[in-house]
C-alpha positions as CSV (number, residue, x, y, z in Angstrom):
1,X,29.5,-15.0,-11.6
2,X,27.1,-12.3,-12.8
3,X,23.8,-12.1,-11.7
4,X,22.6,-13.2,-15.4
5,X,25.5,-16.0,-16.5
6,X,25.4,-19.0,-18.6
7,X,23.5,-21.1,-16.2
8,X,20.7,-19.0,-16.9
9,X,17.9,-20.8,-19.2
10,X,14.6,-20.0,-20.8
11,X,10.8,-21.9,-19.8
12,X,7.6,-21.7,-21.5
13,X,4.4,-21.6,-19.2
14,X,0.9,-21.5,-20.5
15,X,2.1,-19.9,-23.6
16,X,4.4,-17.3,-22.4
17,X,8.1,-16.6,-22.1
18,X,9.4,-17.3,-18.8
19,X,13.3,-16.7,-16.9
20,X,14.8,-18.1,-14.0
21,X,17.9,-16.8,-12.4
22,X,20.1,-19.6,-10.9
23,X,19.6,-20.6,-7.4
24,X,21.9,-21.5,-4.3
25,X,21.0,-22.3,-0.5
26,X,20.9,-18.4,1.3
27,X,20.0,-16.7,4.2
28,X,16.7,-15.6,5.2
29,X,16.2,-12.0,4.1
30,X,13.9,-9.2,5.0
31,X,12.0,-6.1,4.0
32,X,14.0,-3.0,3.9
33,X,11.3,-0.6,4.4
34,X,8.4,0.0,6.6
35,X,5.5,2.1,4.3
36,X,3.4,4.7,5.3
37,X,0.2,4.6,3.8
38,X,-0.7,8.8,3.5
39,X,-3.9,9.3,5.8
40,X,-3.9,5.6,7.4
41,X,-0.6,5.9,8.7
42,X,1.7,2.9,9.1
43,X,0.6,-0.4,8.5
44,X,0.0,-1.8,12.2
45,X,-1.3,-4.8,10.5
46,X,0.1,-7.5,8.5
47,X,-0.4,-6.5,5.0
48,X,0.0,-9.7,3.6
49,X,-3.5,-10.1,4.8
50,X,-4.2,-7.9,1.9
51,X,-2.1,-9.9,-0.9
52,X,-4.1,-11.4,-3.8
53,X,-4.1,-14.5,-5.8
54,X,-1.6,-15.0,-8.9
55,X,-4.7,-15.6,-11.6
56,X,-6.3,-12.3,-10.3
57,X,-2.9,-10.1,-10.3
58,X,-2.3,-11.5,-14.3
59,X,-5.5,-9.9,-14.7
60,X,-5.8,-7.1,-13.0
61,X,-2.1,-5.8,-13.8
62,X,-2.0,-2.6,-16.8
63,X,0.4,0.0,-17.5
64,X,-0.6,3.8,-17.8
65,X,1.0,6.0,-19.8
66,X,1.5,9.1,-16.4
67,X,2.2,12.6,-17.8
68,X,4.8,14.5,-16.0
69,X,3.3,16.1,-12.1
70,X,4.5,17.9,-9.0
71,X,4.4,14.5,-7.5
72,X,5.5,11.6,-10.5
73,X,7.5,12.1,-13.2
74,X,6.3,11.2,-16.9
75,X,6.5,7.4,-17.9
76,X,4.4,3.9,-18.2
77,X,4.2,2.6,-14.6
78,X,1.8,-0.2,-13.4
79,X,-1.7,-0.1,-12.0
80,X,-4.5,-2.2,-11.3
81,X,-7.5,-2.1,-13.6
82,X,-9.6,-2.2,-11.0
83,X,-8.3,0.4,-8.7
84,X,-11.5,1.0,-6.4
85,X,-10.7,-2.5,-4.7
86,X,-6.8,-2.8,-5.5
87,X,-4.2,-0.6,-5.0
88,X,0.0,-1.0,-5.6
89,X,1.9,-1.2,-2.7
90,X,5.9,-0.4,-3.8
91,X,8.2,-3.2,-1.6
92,X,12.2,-3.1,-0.9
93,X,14.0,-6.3,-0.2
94,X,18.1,-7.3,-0.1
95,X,18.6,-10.4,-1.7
96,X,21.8,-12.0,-1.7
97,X,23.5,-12.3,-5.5
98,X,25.5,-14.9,-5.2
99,X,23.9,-18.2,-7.2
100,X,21.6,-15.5,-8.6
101,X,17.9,-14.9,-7.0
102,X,15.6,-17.8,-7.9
103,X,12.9,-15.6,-9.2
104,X,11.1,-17.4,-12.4
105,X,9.7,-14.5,-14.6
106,X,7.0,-14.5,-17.3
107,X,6.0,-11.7,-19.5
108,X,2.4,-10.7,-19.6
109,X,2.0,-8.5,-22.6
110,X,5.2,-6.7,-24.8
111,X,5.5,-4.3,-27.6
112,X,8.3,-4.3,-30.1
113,X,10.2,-1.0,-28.5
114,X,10.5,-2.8,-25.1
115,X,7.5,-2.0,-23.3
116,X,5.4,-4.3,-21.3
117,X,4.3,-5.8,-18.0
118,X,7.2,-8.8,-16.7
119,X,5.8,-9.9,-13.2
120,X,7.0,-13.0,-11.0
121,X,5.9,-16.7,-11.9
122,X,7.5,-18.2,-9.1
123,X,10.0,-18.1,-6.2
124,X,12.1,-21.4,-6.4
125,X,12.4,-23.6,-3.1
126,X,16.0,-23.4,-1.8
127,X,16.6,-19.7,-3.6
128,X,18.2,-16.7,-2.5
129,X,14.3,-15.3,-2.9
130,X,12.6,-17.7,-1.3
131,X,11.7,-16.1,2.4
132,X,12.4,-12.3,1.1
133,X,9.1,-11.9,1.0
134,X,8.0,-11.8,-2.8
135,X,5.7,-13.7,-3.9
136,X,4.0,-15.0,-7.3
137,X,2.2,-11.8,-9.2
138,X,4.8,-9.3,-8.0
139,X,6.7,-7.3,-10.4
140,X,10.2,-6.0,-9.9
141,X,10.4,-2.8,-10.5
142,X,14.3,-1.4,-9.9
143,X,17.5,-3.4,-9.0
144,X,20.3,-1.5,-7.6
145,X,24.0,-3.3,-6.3
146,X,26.5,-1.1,-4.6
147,X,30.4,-1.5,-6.3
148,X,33.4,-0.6,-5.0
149,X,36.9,0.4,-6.0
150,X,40.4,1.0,-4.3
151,X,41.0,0.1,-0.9
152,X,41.6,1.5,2.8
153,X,41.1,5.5,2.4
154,X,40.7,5.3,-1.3
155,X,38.0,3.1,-1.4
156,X,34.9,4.4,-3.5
157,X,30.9,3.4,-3.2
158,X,29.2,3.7,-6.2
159,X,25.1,2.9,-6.3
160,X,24.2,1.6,-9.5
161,X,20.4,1.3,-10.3
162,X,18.7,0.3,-13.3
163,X,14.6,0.5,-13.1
164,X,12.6,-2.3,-14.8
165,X,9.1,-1.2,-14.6
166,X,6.6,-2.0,-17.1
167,X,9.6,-3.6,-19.6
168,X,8.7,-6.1,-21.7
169,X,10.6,-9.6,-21.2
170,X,13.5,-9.1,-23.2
171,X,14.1,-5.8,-21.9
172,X,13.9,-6.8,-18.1
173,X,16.7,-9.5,-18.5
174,X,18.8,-6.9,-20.6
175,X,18.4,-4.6,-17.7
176,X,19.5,-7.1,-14.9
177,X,22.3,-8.3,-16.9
178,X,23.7,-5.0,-17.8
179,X,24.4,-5.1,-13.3
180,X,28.2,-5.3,-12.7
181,X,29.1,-8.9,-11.5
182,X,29.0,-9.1,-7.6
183,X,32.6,-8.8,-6.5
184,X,32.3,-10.8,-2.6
185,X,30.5,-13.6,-2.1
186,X,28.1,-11.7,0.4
187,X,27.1,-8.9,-1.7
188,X,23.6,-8.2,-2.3
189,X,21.0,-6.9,-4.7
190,X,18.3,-4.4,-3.8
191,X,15.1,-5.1,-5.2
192,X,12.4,-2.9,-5.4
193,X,8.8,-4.9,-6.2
194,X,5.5,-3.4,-6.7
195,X,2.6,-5.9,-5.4
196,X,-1.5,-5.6,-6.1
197,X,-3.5,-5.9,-3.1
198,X,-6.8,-5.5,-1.8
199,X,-8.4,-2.2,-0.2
200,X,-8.7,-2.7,3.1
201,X,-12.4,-1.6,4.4
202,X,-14.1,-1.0,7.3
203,X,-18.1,-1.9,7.5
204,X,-19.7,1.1,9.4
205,X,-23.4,1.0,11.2
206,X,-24.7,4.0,11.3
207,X,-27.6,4.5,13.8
208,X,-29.9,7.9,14.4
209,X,-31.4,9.1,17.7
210,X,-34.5,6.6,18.1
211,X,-36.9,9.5,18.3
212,X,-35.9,10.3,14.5
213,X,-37.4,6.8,13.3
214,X,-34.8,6.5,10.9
215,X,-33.5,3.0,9.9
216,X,-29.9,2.3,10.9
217,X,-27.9,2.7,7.6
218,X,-24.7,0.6,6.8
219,X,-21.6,2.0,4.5
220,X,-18.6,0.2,3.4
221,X,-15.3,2.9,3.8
222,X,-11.4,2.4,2.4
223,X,-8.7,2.6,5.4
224,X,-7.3,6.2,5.0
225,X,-10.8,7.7,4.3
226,X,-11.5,11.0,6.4
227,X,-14.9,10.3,8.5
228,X,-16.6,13.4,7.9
229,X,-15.6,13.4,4.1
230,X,-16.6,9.8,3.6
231,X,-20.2,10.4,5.2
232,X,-21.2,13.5,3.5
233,X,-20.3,12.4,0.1
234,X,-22.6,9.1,0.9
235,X,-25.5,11.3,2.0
236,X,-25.3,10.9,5.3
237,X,-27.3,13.5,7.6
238,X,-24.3,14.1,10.0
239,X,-23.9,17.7,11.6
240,X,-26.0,18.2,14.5
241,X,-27.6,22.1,13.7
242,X,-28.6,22.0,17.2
243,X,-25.4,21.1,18.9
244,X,-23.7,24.2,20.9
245,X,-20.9,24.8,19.2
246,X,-17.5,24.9,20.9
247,X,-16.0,27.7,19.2
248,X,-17.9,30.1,19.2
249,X,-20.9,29.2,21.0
250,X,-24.7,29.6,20.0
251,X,-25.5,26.8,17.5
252,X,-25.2,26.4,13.8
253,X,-23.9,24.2,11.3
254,X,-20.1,23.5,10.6
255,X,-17.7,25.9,10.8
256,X,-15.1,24.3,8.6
257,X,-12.0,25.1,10.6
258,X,-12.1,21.6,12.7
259,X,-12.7,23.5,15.8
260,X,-16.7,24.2,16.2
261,X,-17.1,20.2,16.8
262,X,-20.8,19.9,15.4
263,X,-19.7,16.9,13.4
264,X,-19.0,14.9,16.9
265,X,-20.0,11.0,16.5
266,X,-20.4,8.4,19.5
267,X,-18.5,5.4,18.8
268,X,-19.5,2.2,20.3
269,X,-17.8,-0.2,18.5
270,X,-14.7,0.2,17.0
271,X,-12.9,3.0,18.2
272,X,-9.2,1.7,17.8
273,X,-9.9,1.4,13.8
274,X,-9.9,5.3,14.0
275,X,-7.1,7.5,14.1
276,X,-5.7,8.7,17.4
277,X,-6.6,12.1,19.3
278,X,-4.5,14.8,18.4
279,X,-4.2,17.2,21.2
280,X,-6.6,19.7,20.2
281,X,-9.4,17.3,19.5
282,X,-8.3,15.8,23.0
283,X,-9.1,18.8,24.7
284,X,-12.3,19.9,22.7
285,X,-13.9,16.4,24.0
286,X,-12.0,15.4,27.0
287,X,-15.4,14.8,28.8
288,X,-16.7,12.8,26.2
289,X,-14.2,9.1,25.8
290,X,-16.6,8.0,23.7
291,X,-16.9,10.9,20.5
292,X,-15.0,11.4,18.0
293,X,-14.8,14.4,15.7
294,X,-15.5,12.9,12.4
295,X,-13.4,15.7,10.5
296,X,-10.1,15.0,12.4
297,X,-11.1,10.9,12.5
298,X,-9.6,8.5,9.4
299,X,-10.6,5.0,9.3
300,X,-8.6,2.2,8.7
301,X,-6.1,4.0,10.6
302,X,-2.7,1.5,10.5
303,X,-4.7,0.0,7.3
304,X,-6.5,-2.2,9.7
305,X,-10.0,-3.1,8.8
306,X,-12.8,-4.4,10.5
307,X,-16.3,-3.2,11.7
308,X,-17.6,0.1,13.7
309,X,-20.9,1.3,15.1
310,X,-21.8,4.9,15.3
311,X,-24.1,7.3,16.7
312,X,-24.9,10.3,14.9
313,X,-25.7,12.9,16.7
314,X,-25.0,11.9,20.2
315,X,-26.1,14.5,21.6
316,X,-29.7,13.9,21.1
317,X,-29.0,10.3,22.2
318,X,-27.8,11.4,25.9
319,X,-31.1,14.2,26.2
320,X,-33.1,11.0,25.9
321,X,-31.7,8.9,28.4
């Protein structure tokens, strides 16, 4: 049977074209992939904490024309309009082809030359999706089998891939159907999603040396965000111009080498939604379990979020107790 066959048939939904791939009873399958989120590291959360509603992903999904970069190549990839709260999180799941997937897909918007946005209506009960993972609002991005030919020594792998993202209806179920046909009844299909989800944040109190009179002052930072980065562009009055420094001695302001430590903060709630100690920083505040240097500290670290209290300048606080 291939993955798109005869069995395959076409639903409307609230005005808008809709497939569903045939479904069969399967095993429960899993993620391929554990991500790494750049500065917040691996997720050490559940990110499906972080998943939003099917109305608000219809809405919030557009495709951007990306002009070729050191990091992308040039295409129309997905994004979220809003994308101070939201961000796409890129998902890998095996998904057995036999039966076909169970995924019901409707088309969003579609232009005559094939582009569009295609994401997931629904994952039917009793499907090879259903359990995977994916969920209603994702949008599959890439499919790629692996075929075979010969036998014993002779036997040849082949990977064959064909990518999906931001295709209009039509186009997505040429894609999938131009697969080969699975050849064993175990064979499976790797699917590549992308998936909107919330920012995570983390609610920071900020409070001064009481002899300063200043109000405590509360900011809302993204997981991943550098401390000291985060602060200053908020206006926060952070380095501590008295404050020896540890480099070099004497006092002054920062150095900008991560090594005078004028920047240190005193945590008192919170601590583990920073990132860990790297050796140097260990050493430059081994008498202090309670700072942090906020240039070497990201929040959010593991995408966790959650809420923190710092001292600025703590310093100032020990001299007046």
């Amino acid at each position: 049977m291939r993955l798109v066959s005869v069995a395959t048939f076409l639903l409307y939904l609230n005005q808008t074209r809709a497939f569903q791939l045939p479904t069969s009873p399967r095993p429960r399958n899993t993620v391929l992939y554990q991500n790494t989120y750049a500065s917040a590291g691996t997720a050490k959360v559940n990110m499906d904490t972080y998943n939003i509603p099917l109305e608000q992903s219809i809405e919030q999904w557009t495709a951007v024309l990306q002009a070729k970069s050191s990091m992308q190549e040039e295409g129309v990839f997905l994004r979220p309009k809003n994308d101070k709260d939201l961000f796409v999180d890129t998902l890998t799941f095996a998904v057995k082809r036999e039966g076909g997937l169970g995924l019901l897909l409707t088309e969003l918007a579609g232009r005559e030359d094939g582009v569009g946005i295609t994401i997931v209506e629904e994952v039917l009960e009793g499907s090879n999706a259903e359990g995977v993972g994916i969920i209603p609002g994702d949008s599959v991005v890439a499919l790629t089998v692996l075929t075979s030919s010969g036998s014993g020594m002779n036997t040849k792998e082949e990977r064959v891939s064909v990518s999906t993202e931001c295709l209009a209806y039509e186009a997505t179920i040429g894609a999938i159907a131009s697969l080969p046909p699975p050849t064993s009844a175990d064979e499976v299909v790797i699917l590549t999603v992308k998936r909107l989800r919330r920012q995570p944040k983390v609610n920071i109190k900020l409070q001064y040396p009481p002899y300063l009179n200043e109000p405590d002052v509360n900011i809302e930072l993204f997981a991943g965000e550098n401390l000291r980065r985060a602060m200053l562009t908020r206006g926060i009055k952070l380095n501590d111009k008295l404050a020896e420094r540890f480099d070099s001695g004497g006092t002054g302001d920062c150095g900008s080498d991560g090594t005078c430590a004028t920047c240190v903060v005193g945590v008192t709630k919170g601590m583990e939604l920073l990132s860990p100690m790297k050796e140097q920083e260990g050493q430059i505040l081994k008498k202090k379990p309670r700072w942090r240097m906020a240039c070497k500290a990201v929040v959010g670290y593991g995408m966790a979020e959650g809420d923190m209290t710092i001292q600025v300048n703590p310093r100032q606080w020990e001299m007046e107790l």
